[in-house]
C-alpha positions in Angstrom: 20.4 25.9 43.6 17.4 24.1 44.7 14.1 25.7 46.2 10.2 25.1 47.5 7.4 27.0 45.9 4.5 26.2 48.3 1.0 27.8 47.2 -1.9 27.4 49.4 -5.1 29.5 48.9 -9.3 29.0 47.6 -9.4 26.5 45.5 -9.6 27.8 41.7 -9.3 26.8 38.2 -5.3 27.4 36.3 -3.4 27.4 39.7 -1.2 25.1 38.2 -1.3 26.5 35.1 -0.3 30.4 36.2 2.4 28.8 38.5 4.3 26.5 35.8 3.8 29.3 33.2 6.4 31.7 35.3 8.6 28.9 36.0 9.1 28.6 32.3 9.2 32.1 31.5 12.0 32.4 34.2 13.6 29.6 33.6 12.9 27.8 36.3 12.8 23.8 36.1 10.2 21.9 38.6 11.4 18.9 40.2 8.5 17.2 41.8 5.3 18.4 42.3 2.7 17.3 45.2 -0.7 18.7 45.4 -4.0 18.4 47.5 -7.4 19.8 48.2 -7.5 20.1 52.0 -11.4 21.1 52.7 -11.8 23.4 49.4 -8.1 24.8 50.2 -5.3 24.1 47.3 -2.4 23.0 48.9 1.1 22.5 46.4 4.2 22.2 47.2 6.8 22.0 44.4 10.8 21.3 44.4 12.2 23.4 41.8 15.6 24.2 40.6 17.0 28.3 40.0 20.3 27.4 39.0 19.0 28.5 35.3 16.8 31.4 36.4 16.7 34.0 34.1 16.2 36.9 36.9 17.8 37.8 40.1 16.2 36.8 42.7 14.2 39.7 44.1 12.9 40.0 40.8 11.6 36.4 40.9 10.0 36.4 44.3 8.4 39.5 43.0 7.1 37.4 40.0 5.5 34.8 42.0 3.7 37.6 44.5 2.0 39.1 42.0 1.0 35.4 40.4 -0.4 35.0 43.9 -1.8 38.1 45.0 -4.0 38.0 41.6 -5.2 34.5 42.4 -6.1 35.5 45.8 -3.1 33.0 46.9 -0.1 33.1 49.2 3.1 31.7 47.5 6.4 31.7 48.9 9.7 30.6 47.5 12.3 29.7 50.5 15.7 28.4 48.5 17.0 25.1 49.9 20.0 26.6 51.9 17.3 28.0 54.6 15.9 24.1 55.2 19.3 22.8 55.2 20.5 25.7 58.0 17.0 25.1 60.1 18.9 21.0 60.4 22.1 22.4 61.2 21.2 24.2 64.3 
């Protein structure tokens, strides 16, 4: 099962860093990674796959909010199936 972990937020030092490090705690392998500075905003998208995740799934998201809420950050995770249904109708 495949997902998008977008974080956008003030630009600040270990973004990267906090959001890899509970990927590989959970289990969670990134894909592909694309990342900018949009006027002193961090922008990063990354592709990631859950199909070895070591935590359901509310559990996860919950991880990730409270990666984001320290960093002053929003991060989301939406799970492929939600793109693909946004093509189908």
């Amino acid at each position: 099962m495949k997902a998008v972990i977008t974080v956008i937020g003030r630009d600040t030092v270990g973004v990267i860093a906090r959001i890899s490090g509970v990927c590989s705690e959970l289990g969670i392998n990134i894909e592909d990674v694309t990342q900018s500075i949009m006027q002193q905003m961090f922008c990063m998208i990354m592709l990631v796959d859950l199909s070895r995740c070591s935590v359901p799934q509310e559990e996860m998201r919950r991880r990730f909010a409270e990666v984001g809420e320290a960093m002053r950050m929003q991060v989301n995770v939406t799970r492929q199936e939600v793109f693909d249904a946004m093509h189908r109708v």
